[in-house]
N, C-alpha and C positions, 0 to 999 in steps of 0.2 A: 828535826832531830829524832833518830831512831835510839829507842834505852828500853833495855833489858835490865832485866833484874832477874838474879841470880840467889837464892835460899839456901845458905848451910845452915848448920845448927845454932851457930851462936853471932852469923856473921850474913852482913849484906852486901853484896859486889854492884854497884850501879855501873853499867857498862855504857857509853853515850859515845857517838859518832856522830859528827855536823857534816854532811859533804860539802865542803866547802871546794877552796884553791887547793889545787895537792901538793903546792908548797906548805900549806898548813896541817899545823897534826895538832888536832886536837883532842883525838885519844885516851882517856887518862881513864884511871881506874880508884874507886875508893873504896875504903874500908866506913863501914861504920858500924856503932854498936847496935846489936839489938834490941835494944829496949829503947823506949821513944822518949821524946825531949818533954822538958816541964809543959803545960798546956801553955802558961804566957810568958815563957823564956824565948824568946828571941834567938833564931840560930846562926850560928858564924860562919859565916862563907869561909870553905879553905883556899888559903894563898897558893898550896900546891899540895898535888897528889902527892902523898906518901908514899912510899917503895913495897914492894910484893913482899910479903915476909920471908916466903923461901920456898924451893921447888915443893917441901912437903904439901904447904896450902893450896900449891894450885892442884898437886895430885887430889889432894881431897876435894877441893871442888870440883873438876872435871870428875871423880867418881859420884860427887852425888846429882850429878846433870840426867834426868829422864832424856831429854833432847840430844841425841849425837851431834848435831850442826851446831848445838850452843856450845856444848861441850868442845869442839874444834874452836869457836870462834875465843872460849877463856885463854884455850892452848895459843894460839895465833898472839892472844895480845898480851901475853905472858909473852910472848919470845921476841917481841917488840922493846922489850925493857931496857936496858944495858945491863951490859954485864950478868942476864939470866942465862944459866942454861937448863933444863926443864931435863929431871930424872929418866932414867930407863923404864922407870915404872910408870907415866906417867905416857912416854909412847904405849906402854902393853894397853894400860885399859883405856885409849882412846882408838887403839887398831880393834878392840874388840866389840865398843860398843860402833864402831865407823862399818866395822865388818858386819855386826848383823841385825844392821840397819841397811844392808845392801848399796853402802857407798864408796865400792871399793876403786874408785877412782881416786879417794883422797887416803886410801888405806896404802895405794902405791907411792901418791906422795910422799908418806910418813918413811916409807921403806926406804925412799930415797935420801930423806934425811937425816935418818940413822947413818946411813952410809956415808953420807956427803960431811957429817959432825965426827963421825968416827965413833959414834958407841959403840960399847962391847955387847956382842948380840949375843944370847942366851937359845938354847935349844928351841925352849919354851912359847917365843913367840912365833915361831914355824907351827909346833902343836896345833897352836893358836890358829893360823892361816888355814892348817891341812880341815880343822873342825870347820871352821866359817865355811871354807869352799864346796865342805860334805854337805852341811846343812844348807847351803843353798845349789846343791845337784851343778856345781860347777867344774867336771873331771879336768878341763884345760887348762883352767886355772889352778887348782890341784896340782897340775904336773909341772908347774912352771916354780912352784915351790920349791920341789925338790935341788931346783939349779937356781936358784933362789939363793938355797942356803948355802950351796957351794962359794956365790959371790961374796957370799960374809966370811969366808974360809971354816964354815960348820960341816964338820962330818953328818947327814945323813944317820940317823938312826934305823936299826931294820923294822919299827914301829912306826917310823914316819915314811919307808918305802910301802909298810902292806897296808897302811892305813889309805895312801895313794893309789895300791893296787886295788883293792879292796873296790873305792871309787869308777877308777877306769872299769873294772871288769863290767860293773855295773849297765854299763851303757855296751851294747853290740858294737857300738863300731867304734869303740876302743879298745878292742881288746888287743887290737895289733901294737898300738905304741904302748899299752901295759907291758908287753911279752919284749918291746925293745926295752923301757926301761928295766923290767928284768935282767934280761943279757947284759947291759951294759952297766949296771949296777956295781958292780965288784970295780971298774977303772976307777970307781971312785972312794975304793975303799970300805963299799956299805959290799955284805956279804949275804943273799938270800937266806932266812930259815927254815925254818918246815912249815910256818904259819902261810910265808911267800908262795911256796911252790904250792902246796893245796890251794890256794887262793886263784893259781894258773891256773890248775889241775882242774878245778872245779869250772870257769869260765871256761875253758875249753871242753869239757864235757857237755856241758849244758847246750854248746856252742854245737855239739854231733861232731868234733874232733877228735876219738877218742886215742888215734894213733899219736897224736903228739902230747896228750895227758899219760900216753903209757911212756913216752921217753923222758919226758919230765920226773915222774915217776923212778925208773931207772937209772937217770942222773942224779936223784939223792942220793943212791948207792958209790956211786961215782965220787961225789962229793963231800961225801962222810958226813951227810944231814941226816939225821935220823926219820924216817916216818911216822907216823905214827896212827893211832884207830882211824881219827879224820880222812889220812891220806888211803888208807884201804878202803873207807868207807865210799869216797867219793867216784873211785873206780868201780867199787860195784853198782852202785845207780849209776854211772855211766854205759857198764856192761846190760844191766837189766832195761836201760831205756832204747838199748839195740837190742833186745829181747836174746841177751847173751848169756842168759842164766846159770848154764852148767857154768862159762868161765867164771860168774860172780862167786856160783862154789868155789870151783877150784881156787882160787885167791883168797876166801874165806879159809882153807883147809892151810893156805903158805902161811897166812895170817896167825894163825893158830898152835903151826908149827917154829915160829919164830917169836914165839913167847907173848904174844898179844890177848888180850879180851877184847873181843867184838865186844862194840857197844849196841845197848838196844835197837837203834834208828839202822844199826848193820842187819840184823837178823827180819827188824821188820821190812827193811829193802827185801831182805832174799826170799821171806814168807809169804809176802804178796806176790812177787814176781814167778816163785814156781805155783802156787797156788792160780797167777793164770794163764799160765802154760799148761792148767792143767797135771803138774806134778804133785800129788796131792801127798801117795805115798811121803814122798821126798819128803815133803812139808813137814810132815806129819813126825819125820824121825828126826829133822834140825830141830822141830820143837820140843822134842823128848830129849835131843843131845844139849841143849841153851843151860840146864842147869845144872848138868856136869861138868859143864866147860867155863864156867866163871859167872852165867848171866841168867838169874832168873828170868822165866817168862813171864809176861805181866798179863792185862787184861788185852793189849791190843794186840800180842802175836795171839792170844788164843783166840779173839773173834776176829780174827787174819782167818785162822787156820778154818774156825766155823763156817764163815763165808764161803768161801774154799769150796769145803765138803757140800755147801745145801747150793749152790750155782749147778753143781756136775751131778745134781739130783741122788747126793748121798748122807739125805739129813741125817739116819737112822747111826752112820760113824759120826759124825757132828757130835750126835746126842754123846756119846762115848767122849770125844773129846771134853764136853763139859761137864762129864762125870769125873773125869781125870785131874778137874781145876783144885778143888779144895784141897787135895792129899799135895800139891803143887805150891799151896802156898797163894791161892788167888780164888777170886770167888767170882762168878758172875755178875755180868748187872745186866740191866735192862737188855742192852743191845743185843747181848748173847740170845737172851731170854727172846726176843722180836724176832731176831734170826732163821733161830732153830723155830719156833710156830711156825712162823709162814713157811719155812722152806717144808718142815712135814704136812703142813696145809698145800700146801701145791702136789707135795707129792700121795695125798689120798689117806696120810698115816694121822684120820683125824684125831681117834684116841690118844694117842701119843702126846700129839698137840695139845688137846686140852688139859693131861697132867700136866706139861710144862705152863701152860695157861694160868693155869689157879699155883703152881706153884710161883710163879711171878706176880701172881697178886698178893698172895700170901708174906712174901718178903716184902713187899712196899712199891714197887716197878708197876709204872702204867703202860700197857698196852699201848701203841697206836693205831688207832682207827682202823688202817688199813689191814691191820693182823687180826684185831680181832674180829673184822666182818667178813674176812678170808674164812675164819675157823666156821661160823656161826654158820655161812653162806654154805661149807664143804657139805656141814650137817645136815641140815635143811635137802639139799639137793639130792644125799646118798635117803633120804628118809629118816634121818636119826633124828626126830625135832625134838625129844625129850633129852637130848643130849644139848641139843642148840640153846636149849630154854634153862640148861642147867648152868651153860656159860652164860647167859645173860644174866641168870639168878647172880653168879659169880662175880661180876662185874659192878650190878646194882650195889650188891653187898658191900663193896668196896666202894662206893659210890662213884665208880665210873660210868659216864655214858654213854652208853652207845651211840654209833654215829645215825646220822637219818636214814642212810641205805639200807642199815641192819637192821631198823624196824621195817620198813617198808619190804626187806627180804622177808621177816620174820612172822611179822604180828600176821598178812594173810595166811601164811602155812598154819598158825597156831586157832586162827579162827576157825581154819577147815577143819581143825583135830581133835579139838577140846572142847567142852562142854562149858556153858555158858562160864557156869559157878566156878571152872578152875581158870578162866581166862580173867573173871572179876578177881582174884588172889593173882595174878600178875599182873595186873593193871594195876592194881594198889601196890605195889613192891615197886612199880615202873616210877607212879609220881612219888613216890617220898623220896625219888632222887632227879626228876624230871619237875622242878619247882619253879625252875626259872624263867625271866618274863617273857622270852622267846621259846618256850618249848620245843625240842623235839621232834616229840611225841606229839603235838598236835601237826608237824608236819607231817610227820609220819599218815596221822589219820587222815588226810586229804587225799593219801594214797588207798587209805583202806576203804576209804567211801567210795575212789571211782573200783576198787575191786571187787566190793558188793554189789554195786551198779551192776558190773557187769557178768557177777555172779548170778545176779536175780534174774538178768536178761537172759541170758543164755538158759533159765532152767523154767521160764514162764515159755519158750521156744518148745521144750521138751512135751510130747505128745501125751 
């Protein structure tokens, strides 16, 4: 004998099956209380199972089932009863936990018994279907929803066609029966939106179709759908991923002209894209034009635009561009700050650099490594070490640390220059931020020892 036991709140279901003859049913279900018998009362066998109290109870059992397969097996023997018939609500939340438990073989079941009882079906358990099938990356099964809900005579909602498009696009090699159930969507009375056709529009860009995302596109007009920022927007990353940039202007300028705001993620498309095409001007004047035309610039078209400038080896307009941020309404941060270093460390402008250096230490922005051993290294290399030692002061100060290379650049140039006593006043500034149990600086000096090695060598050679 196999027996379940089944926990609600105030009630215990003993569920027992004997495989016996299958002329026998011995099946039967009991109610009992929860609270337990006197210790030496004596308990009384029941003559016969008492009747299910009413679809509500077993809806509340099946909803308090952790186990979907227990939960089917209450439903099964609840419908075994006479005269039960088992609520509409009672199908929902056993399709839902049957569905995402991944047993949707008994989830079709259900479907069919719905059908085959004649309940009246509700949008809502389609909803239900189109989530399950998203969350388990099932597009096929998704699509077979939609005609699904046809057989229950439900109109299709256009949330339950993009929420299916949506799916399909997802996967390459559906975007073909996406784009049919597109098309043939209206025979059934569902009528695409503008959420639908962007949903195309975008799969098929992404997809390098961008001739049939433009007639898509041109049949909203057709079809008295409105576009809207999404649908500009999606054409111009399509334009600019064919390195079509002038046409993403122009569509940005019809855009403009027909009463729209670019949205942020539109302008950041166009600022990147001419930025590397190398149109830097260009760049430079959509970022001046962004807050006249509805859309402030924020931090990321202006370190678009930075980038831009210090790649085409033009840190020195960069710098201008982030003198331009505050009066704009934006302040820099670090990355600006990283940017513009290394790009005037690259390009020789080391003075330059190390204002904007300490000015970013100053506001609270850490360096990265690599920028600030560029600056340290330029110095060093041009002969400027009272400047290199002045950014290292700078960084201590802040108790950044420098990385190993930049001692290992640094501390030989400064032993060859300096006089014992002012190398002991940097050494002591080095460790009261070089404390920790790996130091540094003492890798560093593995380096300075083999460079004294081989300083001594070479000068005991000297005649």
């Amino acid at each position: 004998m196999l027996q379940w036991l089944v926990h609600s709140s105030k009630t215990v279901i003993a569920i027992s099956r004997s495989v016996i003859s299958p002329a026998s049913d011995s099946c039967f279900l009991l109610f009992h209380s929860s609270s337990r018998d006197p210790p030496h009362e004596p308990k009384q066998p029941h003559s016969s199972p008492p009747p299910i109290v009413s679809p509500t109870r077993v809806l509340k059992l099946i909803s308090a089932q952790s186990d979907p397969l227990l939960a089917k097996e209450i439903f099964d023997f609840a419908s075994t009863q006479p005269g039960f018939r088992h609520s509409y609500s009672s199908f929902l939340v056993l399709v839902l936990k049957l569905g995402r438990s991944k047993h949707f073989s008994l989830v079709d079941d259900l479907l069919v018994r719905l059908k085959s009882d004649q309940y009246t079906v509700t949008p809502t358990l389609f909803t239900y279907l189109i989530k399950i099938y998203a969350e388990a990356d099932l597009p096929e099964k998704a699509l077979t929803v939609f005609y699904r809900m046809l057989e229950f005579n439900i109109k299709p909602l256009p949330r339950h066609l993009n929420r299916i498009l949506e799916l399909l696009v997802s996967h390459r090699n559906f975007i073909v029966p996406a784009f049919d159930l597109f098309k043939s969507a209206h025979k059934h009375g569902v009528f695409p939106n503008t959420k639908s056709y962007n949903i195309l529009m975008g799969a098929f860009c992404l997809n390098g179709d961008l001739s049939i995302a433009y007639k898509l596109f041109n049949k909203m007009f057709e079809r008295d759908v409105v576009p809207d920022v999404e649908s500009y927007r999606i054409l111009m990353q399509g334009l600019c991923r064919k390195s079509q940039v002038n046409k993403a202007v122009d569509l940005l300028e019809d855009m403009l002209n027909k009463g729209f705001v670019p949205d942020s993620l539109s302008y950041t498309t166009l600022l990147n894209s001419l930025c590397r095409k190398k149109k830097l001007r260009e760049a430079y004047k959509l970022l001046c034009r962004m807050k006249v035309k509805g859309c402030n610039p924020d931090i990321v078209h202006y370190n678009t635009v930075i980038l831009g400038f210090c790649r085409q080896g033009r840190a020195m307009d960069a710098v201008k561009v982030l003198e331009d941020m505050p009066s704009n309404g934006c302040l820099p941060n670090s990355v600006s700050y990283r940017t513009l270093v290394a790009g005037l460390s690259d390009q020789g402008v080391f003075d330059e650099a190390k204002k904007l250096m300490e000015e970013m230490l100053v506001k609270g922005f850490s360096p990265h490594f690599s920028v600030s051993h560029a600056l340290v290294k330029g110095f060093c290399n041009v002969g400027k070490i009272d400047a290199a030692t002045e950014v290292l002061g700078e960084m201590l100060k802040y108790r950044e640390v420098p990385h190993i290379n930049t001692w290992v650049t640094v501390v030989p140039t400064i032993c060859e220059d300096y006089e014992p006593e002012r190398m002991e006043e940097i050494l002591e500034e080095v460790l009261k931020v070089e404390i920790k149990r790996n130091t540094r600086i003492v890798e560093a000096g593995i380096g300075l020892e083999d460079y004294l090695i081989r300083k001594t060598r070479s000068r005991s050679k000297c005649p």
